[in-house]
N, CA, C and O of each residue as an XYZ file, in Angstrom:
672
protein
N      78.414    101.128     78.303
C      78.562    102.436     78.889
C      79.561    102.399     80.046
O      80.494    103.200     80.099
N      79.404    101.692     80.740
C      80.361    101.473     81.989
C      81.868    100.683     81.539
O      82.708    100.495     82.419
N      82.088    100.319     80.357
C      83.314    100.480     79.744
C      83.815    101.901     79.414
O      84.835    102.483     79.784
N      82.785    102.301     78.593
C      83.630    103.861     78.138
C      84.104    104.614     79.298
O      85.125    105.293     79.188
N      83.507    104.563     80.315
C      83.548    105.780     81.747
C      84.676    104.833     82.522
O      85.460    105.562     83.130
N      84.986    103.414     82.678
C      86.230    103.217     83.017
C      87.375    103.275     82.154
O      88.499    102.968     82.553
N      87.112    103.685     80.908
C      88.313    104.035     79.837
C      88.769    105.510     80.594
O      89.885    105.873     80.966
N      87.750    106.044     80.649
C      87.865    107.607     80.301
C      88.234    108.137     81.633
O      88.858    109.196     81.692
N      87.857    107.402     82.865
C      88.443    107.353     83.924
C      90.168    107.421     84.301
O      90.922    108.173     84.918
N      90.272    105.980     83.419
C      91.537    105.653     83.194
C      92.606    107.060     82.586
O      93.543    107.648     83.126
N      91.979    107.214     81.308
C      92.599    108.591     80.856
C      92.642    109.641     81.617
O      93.806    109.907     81.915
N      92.036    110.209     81.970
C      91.784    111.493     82.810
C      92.809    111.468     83.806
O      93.739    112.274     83.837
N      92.661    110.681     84.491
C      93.459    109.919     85.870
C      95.693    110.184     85.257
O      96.718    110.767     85.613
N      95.220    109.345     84.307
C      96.617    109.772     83.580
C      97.221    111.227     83.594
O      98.172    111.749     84.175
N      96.301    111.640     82.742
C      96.618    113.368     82.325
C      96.685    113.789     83.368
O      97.757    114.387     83.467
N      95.953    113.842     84.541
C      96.535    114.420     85.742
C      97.070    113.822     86.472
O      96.644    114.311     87.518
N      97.891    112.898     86.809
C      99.216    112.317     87.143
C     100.274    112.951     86.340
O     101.201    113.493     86.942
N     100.242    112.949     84.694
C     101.220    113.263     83.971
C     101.358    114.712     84.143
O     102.474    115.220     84.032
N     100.118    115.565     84.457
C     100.696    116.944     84.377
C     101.053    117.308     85.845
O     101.178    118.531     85.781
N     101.207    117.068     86.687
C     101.372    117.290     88.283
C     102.753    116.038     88.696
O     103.980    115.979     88.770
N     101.936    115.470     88.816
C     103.167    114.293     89.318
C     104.663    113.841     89.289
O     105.670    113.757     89.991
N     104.088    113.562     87.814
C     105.262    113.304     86.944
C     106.178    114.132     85.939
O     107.210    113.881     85.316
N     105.243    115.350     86.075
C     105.857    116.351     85.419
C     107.512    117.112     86.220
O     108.465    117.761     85.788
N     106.957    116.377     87.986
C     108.149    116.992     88.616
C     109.290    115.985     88.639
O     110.492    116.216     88.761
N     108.737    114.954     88.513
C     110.151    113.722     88.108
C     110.495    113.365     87.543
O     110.336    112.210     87.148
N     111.309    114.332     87.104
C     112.678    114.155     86.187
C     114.144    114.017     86.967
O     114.937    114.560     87.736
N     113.897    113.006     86.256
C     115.685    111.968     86.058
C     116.591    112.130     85.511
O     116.510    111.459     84.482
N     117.452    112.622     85.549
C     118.770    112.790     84.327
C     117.620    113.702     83.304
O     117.671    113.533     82.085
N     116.805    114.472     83.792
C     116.435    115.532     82.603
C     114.852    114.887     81.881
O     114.186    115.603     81.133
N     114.588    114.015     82.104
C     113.695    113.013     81.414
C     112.350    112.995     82.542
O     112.589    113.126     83.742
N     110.985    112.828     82.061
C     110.310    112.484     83.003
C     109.463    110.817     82.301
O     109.638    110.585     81.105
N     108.872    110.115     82.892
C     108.077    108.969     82.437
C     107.107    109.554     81.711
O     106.853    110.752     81.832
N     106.540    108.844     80.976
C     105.253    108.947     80.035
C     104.315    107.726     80.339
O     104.287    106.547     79.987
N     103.561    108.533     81.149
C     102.163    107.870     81.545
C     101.475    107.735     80.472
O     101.119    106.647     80.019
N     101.241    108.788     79.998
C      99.824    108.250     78.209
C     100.617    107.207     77.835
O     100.168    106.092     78.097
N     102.067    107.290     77.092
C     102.309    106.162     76.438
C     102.134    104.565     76.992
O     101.758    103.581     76.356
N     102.574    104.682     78.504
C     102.165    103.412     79.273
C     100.625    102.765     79.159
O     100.219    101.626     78.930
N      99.906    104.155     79.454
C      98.280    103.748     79.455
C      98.147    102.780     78.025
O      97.931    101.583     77.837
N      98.377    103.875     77.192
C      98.220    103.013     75.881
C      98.398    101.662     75.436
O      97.574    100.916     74.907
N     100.243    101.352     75.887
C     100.535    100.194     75.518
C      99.679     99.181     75.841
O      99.086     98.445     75.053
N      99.633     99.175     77.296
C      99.509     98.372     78.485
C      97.109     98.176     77.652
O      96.347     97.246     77.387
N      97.078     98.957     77.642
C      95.662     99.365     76.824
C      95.950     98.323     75.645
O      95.588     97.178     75.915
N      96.383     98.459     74.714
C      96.740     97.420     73.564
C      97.135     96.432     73.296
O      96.832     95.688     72.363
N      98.050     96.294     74.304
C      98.400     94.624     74.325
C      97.222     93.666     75.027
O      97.117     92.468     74.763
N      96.226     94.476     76.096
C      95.598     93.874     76.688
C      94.342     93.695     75.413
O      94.207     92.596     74.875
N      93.618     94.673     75.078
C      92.457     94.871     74.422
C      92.444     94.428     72.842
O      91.401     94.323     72.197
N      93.824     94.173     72.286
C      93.654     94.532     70.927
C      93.910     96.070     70.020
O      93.817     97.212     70.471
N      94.213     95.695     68.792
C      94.334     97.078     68.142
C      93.197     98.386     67.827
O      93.382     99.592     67.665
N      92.146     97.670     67.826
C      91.303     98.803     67.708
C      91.045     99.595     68.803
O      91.248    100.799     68.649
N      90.481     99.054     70.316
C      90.894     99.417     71.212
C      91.858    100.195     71.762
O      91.424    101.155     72.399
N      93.155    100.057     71.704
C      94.390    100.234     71.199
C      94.765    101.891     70.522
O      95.372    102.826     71.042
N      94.104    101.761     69.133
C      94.342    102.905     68.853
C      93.254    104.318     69.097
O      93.600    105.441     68.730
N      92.000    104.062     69.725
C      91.122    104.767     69.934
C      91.954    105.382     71.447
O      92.367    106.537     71.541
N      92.056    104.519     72.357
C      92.313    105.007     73.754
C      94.050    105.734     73.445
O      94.430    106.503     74.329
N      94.900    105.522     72.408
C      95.766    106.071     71.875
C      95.406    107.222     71.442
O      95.835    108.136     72.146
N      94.624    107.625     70.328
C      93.957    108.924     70.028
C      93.744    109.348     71.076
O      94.645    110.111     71.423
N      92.847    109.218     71.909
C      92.124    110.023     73.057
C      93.546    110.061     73.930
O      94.017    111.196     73.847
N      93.948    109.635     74.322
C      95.521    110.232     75.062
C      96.127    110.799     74.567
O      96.655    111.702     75.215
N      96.454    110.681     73.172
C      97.210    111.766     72.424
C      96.583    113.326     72.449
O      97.185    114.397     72.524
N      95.223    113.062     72.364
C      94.689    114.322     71.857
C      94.759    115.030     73.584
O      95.343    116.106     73.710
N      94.194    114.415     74.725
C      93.893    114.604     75.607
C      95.584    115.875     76.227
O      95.619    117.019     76.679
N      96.741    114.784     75.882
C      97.785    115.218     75.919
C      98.203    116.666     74.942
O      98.876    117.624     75.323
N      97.804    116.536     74.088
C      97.777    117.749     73.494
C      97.393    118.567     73.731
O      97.911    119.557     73.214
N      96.045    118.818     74.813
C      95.485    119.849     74.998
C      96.083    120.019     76.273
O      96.362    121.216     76.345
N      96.370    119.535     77.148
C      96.523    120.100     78.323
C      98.167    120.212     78.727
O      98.509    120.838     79.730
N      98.891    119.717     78.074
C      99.666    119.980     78.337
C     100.524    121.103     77.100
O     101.742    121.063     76.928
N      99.729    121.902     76.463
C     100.198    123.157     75.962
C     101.406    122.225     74.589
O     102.534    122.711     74.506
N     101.158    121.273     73.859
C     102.337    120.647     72.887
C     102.039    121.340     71.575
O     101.480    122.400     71.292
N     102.411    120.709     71.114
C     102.150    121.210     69.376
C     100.745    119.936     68.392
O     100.980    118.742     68.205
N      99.695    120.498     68.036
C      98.748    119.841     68.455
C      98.739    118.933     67.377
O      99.262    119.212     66.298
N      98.011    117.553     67.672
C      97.855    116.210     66.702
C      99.162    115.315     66.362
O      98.997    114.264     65.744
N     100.509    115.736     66.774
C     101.418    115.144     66.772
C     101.821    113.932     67.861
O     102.495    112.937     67.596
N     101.169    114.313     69.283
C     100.831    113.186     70.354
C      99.904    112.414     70.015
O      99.981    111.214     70.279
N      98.783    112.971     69.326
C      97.561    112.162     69.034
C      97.601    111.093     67.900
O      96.961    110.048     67.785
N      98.625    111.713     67.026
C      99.437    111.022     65.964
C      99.846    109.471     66.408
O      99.290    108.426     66.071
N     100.699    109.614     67.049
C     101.944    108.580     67.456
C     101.474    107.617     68.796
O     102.096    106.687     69.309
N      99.986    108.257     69.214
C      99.911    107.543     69.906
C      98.848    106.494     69.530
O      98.580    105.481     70.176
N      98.362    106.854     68.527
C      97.306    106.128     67.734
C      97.843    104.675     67.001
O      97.440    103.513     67.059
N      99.066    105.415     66.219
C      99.850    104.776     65.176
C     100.361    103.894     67.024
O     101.096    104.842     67.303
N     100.435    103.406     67.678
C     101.529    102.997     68.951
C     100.408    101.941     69.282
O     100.500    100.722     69.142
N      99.315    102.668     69.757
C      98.358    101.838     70.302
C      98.011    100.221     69.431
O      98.039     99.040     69.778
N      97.625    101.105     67.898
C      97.301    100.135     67.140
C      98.317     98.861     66.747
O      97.968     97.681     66.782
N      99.905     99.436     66.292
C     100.974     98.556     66.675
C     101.267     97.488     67.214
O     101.704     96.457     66.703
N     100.989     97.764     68.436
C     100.970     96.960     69.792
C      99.911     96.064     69.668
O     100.303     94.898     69.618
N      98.463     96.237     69.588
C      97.870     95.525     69.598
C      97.654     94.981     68.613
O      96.495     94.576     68.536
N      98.732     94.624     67.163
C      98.389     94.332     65.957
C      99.721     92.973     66.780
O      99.640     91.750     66.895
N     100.405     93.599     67.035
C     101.643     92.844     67.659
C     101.463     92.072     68.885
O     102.540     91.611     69.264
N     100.356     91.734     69.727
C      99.893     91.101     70.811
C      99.596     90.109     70.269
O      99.621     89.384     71.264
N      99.253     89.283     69.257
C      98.751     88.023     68.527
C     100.014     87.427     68.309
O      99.845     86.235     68.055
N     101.049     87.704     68.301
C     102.880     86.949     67.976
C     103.077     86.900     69.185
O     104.039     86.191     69.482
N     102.442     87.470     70.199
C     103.487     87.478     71.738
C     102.392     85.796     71.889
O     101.196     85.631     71.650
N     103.441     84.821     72.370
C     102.773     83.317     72.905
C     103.724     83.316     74.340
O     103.921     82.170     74.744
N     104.095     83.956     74.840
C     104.830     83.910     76.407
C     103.979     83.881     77.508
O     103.333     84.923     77.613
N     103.757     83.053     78.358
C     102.841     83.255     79.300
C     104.090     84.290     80.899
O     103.838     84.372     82.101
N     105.396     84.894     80.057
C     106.266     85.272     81.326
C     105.668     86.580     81.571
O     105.357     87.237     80.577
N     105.392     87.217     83.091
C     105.087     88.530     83.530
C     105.889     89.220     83.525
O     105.613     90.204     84.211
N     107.187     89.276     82.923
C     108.153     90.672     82.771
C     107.678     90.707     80.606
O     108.330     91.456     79.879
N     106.760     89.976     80.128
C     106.206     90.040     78.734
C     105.858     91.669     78.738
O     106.560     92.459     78.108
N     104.825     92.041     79.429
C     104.568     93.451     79.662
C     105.167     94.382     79.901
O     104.615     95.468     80.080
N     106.332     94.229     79.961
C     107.384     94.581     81.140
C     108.334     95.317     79.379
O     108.427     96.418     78.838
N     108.756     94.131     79.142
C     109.612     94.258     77.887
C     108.957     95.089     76.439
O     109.597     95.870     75.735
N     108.044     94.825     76.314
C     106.762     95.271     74.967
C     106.983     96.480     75.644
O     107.914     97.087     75.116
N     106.402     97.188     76.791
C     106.527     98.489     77.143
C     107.455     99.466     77.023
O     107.337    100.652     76.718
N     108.480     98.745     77.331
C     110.092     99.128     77.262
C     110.457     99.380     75.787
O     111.189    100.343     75.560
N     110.028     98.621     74.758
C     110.406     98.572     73.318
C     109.506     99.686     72.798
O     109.924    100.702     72.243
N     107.821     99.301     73.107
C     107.132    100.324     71.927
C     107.578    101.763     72.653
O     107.712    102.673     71.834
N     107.826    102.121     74.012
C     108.006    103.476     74.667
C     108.716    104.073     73.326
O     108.402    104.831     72.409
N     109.818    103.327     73.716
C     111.313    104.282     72.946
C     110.638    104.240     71.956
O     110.640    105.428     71.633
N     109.834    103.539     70.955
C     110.218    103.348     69.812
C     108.811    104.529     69.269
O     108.561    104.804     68.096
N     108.140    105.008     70.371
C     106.746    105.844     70.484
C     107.779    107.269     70.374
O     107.759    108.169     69.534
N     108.649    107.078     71.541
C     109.387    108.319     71.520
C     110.045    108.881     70.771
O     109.944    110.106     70.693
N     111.170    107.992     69.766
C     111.208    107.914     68.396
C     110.706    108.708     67.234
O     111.132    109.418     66.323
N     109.505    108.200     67.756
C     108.786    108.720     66.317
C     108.031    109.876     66.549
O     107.545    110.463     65.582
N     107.837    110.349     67.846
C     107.328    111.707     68.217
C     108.657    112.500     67.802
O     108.455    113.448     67.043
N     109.801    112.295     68.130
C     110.613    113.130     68.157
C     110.953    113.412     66.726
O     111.033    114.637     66.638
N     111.202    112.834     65.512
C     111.346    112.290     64.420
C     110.172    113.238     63.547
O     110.288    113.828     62.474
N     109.303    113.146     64.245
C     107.766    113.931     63.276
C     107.818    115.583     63.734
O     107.451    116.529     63.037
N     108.466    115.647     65.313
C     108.490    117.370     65.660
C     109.747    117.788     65.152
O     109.910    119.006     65.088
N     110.811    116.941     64.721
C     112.099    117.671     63.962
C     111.718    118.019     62.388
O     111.996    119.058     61.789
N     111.035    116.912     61.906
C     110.676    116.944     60.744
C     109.524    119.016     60.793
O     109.645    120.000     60.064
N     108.864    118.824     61.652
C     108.001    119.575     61.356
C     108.816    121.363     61.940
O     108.298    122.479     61.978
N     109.766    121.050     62.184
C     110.837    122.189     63.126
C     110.399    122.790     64.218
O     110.266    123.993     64.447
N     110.113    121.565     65.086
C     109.064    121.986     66.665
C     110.603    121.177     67.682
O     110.673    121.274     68.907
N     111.567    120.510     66.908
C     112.293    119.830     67.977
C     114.078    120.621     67.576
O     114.666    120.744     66.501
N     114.354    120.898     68.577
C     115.523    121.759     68.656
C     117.239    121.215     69.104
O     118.337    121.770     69.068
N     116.791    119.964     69.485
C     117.941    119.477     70.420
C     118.548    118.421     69.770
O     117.850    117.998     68.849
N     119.823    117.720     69.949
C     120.457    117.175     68.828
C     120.303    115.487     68.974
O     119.863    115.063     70.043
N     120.659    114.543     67.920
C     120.182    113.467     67.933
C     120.466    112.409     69.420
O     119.658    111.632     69.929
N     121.837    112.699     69.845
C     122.280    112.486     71.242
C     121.303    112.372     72.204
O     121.221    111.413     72.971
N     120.249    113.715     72.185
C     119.486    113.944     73.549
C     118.194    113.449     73.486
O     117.433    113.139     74.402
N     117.982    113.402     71.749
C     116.504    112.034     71.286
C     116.821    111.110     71.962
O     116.466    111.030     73.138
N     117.740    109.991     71.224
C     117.950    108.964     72.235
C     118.043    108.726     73.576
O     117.528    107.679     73.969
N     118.669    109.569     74.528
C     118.587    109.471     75.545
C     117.259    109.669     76.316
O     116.879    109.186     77.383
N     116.649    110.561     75.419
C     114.872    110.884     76.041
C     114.214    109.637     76.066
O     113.598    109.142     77.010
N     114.487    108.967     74.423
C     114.105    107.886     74.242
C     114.147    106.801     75.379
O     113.177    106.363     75.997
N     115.323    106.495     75.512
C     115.829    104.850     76.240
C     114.990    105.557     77.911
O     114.018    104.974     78.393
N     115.651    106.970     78.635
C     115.334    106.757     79.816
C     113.801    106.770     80.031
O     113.363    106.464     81.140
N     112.843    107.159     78.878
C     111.378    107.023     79.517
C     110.840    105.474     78.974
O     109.802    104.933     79.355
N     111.666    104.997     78.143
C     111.300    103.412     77.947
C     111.377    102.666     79.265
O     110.439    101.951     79.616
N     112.850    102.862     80.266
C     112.917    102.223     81.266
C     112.067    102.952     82.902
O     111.595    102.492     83.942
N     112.255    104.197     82.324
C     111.232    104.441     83.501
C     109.736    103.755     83.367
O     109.252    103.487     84.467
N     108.923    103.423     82.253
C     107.922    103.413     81.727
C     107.826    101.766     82.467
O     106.931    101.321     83.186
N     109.308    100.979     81.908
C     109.354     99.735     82.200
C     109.468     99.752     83.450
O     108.809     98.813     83.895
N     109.971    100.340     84.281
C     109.738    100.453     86.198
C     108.290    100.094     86.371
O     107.868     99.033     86.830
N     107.619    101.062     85.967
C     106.065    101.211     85.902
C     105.175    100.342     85.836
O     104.040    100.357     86.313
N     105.797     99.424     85.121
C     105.007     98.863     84.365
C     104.417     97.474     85.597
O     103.209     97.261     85.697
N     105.191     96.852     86.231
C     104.596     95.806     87.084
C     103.233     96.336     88.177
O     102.313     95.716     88.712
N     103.662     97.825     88.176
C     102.648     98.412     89.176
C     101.376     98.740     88.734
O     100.373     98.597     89.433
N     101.374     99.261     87.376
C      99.913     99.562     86.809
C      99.849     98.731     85.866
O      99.104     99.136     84.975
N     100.381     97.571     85.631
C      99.650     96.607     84.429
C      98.865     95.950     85.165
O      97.701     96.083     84.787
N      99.039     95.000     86.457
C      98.057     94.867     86.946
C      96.531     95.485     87.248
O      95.463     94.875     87.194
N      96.753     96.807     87.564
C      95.755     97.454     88.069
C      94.411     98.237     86.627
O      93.222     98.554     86.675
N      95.468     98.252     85.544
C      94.771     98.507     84.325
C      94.121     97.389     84.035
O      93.072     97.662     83.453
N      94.268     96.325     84.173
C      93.735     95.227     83.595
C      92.765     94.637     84.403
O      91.837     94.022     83.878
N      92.847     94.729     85.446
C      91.801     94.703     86.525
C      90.698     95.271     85.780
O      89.886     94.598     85.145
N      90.696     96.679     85.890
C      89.841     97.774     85.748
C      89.305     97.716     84.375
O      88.139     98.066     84.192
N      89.886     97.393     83.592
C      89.326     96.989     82.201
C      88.652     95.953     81.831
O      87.717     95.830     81.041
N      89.576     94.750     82.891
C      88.658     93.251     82.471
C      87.180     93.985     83.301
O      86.295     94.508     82.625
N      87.129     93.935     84.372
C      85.800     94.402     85.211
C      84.779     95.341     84.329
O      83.589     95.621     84.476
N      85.360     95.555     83.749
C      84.405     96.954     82.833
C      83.867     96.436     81.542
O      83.133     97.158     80.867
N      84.198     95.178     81.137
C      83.611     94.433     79.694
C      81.930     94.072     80.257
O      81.639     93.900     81.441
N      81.222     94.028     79.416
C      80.399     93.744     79.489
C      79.702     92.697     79.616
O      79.615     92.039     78.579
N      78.901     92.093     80.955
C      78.735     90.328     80.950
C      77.825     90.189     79.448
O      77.389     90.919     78.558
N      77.867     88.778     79.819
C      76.973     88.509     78.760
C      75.992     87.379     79.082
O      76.198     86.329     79.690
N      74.859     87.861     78.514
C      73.215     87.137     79.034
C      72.883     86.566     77.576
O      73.176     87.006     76.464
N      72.116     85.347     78.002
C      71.437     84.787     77.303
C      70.213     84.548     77.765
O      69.799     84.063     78.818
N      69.611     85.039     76.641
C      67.678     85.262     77.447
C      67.115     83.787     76.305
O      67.555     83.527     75.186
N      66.404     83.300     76.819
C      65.817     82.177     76.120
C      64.518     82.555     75.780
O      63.787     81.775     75.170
């Protein structure tokens, strides 16, 4: 129980950073993507199942409050989460910019495929030029990010597993 409520903590905490915060910092037109960070940083640590649940629940979470086009965040962030943490078993680097780089790659490649599924569906209006660029600058903003709250997610997550007793 006290895992789920520091998950959900975690999320919440996001969504309102992402809709206040970060919604006003934009860069060259672009703002960071906190859900997608939560997620990664969520998946590489936890695994894929993990991974893609706290992906769903950010996607969906994101969907609702920030007024999008609905199940398409919840989509990609599921399919992202799980990814990542299918892809955390090949990472053997013990280097701390590891988190750093994975973040930077699945972002864009999250952003990608959001953008890719709302053109497909005729929700995205703007030309392939300004995908990419959405793409790369919230990968590296994401990757800024990333030394500051990978620590602090992982904290908060390792602390929140459940000990374990052995009763004789």
């Amino acid at each position: 129980m006290r895992r789920i409520v520091a998950i959900a903590v975690i999320i919440v905490t996001a969504v309102l950073l992402q809709s206040t915060v970060f919604s006003q910092l934009r860069l060259l037109g672009v703002r960071p993507e906190l859900l997608y960070l939560v997620t990664i940083l969520i998946a590489l640590n936890e695994g894929p199942s993990e991974g893609a649940v706290v992906g769903f629940t950010c996607g969906f979470a994101q969907d609702m409050f920030l007024d999008q086009p609905m199940g398409i965040t919840a989509l990609t962030l599921t399919l992202l989460g799980y990814a990542v943490g299918m892809a955390r078993q090949y990472i053997v680097s013990p280097s701390p910019l590891v988190p750093t780089i994975v973040v930077a790659i699945a972002t864009s490649l999250g952003v990608g495929f959001y953008e890719i599924v709302t053109f497909l569906l005729g929700q995205f209006d703007a030309g392939f030029t300004y995908a990419v660029k959405v793409a790369l600058l919230a990968a590296v903003y994401n990757a800024v990010l990333t030394p500051i709250l990978s620590p602090v997610l992982r904290r908060i997550v390792e602390g929140s597993r459940p000990r374990r007793v052995v009763r004789l």
